[in-house]
N, C-alpha and C positions, 0 to 999 in steps of 0.2 A: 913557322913553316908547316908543321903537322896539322894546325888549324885552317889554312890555309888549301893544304893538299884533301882535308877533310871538306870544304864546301865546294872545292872543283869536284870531287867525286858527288856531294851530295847535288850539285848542277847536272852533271853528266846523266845521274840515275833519274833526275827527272827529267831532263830531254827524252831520255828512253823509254819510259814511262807514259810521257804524251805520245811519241810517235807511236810505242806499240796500241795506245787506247786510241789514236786515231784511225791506226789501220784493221784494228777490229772495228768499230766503231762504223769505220765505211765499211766494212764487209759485211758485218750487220745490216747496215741503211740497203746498201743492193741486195742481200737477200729479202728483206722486206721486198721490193721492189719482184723480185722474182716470181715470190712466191705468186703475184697475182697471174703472172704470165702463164700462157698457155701457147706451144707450138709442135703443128703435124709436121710433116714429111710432106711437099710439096706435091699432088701431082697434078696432072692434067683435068679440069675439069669443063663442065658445060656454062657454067658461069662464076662470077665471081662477084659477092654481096658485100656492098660498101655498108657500114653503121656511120649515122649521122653521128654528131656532137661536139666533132675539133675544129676547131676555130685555125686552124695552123693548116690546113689542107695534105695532110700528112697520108690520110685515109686515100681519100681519092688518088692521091698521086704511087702508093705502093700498089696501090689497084691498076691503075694505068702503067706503071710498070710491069706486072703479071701478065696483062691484056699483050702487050706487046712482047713480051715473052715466049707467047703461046698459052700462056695457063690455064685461059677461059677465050669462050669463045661472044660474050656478053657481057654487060656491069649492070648490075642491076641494085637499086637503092630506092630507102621510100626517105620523104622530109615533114617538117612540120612546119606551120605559120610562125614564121618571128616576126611580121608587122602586116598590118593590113596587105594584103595583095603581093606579100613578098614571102617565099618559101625556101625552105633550107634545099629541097633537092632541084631549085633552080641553078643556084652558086653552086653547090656541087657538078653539078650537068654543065654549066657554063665553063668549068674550069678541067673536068674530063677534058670535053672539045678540046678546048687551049692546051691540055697534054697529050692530043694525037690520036684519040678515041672518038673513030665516029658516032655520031650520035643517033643511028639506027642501030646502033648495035650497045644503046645506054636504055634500062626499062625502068620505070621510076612510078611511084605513087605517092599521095599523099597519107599520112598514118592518120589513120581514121580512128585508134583505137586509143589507150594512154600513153601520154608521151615519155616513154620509158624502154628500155633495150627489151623487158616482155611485151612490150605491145608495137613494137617496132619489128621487131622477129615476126608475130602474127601476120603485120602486114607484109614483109618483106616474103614470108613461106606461102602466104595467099596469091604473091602475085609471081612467087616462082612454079605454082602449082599449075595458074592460067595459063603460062607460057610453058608447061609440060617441063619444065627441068628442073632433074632429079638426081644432079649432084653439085656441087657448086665451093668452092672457098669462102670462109668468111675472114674480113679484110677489118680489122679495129685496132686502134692505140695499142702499144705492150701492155700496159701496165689494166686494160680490161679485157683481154683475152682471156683469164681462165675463168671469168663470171659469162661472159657470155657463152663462152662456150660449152658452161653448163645449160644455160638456160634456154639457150635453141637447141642441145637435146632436149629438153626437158618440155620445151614446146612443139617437137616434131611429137612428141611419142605422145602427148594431150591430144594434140590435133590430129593424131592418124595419119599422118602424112609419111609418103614412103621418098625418102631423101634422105643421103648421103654429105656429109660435107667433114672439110677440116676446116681448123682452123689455122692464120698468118697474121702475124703480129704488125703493126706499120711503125717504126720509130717515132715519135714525137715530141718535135724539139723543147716544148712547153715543159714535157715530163720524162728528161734524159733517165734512162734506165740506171746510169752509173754515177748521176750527180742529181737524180731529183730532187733531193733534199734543201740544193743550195740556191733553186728558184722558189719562188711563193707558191708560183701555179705548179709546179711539180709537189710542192706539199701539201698545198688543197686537195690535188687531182687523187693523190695515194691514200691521204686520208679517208676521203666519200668513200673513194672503192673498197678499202676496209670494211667500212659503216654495209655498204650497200650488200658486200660479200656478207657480213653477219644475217642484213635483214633477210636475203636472199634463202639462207638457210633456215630462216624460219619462220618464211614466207609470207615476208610484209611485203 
């Protein structure tokens, strides 16, 4: 009986044991996750700057929610070549339209420079300069908001460019904030941005 009542208590304390390492464990995993984020205070701005990269149209579509919100009064996004004669800020632009954003009111280019969130900033702050606006939202995945949002200050104050902006995180189903860990492309996607936040800082 005492042998007995000794491995139910010794089952009990490892049920408890797992549960408690699971739910550190996952609070751990979401702060990983946090930490990449970055988020302003919402306000009214002259435009709002989509970042290419997701596959899931996640981007475009909190942007087009904003649009229609009031937040901005333009979208403005640059793309790159994925195949001969086919470019990323067409499908972005095509699917704007499709979520209720006219398309005089969508400014787009092609990135002339590396195809990287620094040479995408360059062109995206090049062609917010031509069209004279000088505050704007920038619109990217949670989990790369606080690299970027280094790095377009970091590229306004290079370039001299006098602009204003915050940052808006767009949820992304690929790399759920509170369960990335348990898709592939949530663990891919957190790991690079790691890697990338390292390089960033020591500016590879």
């Amino acid at each position: 009986m005492v042998e007995k009542e000794k491995k139910i208590k010794i089952i009990i304390a490892t049920i408890i044991f797992l549960a408690l390492g699971t739910i550190f464990s996952e609070t751990l995993l979401i702060g990983a996750h946090r930490i990449l984020m970055h988020e302003d205070r919402l306000v009214k701005s002259e435009a709002i700057v989509v970042l290419a990269g997701s596959w899931t149209g996640n981007r475009i579509k909190a942007a087009a929610k904003l649009y229609h919100e009031g937040f901005g009064k333009k979208i403005v996004f640059s793309g790159y070549k994925l195949y001969p004669e086919t470019f990323t800020v067409s499908l972005m632009k095509t699917y704007a339209v499709k979520l209720g954003v006219p398309a005089n009111d969508i400014i787009t280019s092609i990135i002339n420079k590396e195809v990287s969130t620094r040479g995408e900033s360059i062109s995206n702050l090049e062609l917010l300069k031509k069209h004279q606006i000088k505050n704007f939202i920038l619109v990217t995945s949670s989990f790369h908001t606080r690299r970027a949002n280094l790095v377009y200050q970091k590229t306004i104050s290079q370039l001299g460019f006098d602009a204003d902006f915050i940052t808006h995180p767009a949820p992304d189903p690929s790399v759920p904030a509170n369960e990335w860990w348990k898709l592939r492309t949530g663990q891919k996607a957190v790991f690079l941005e790691y890697l990338k936040s390292i390089a960033y800082y020591f500016n590879l």
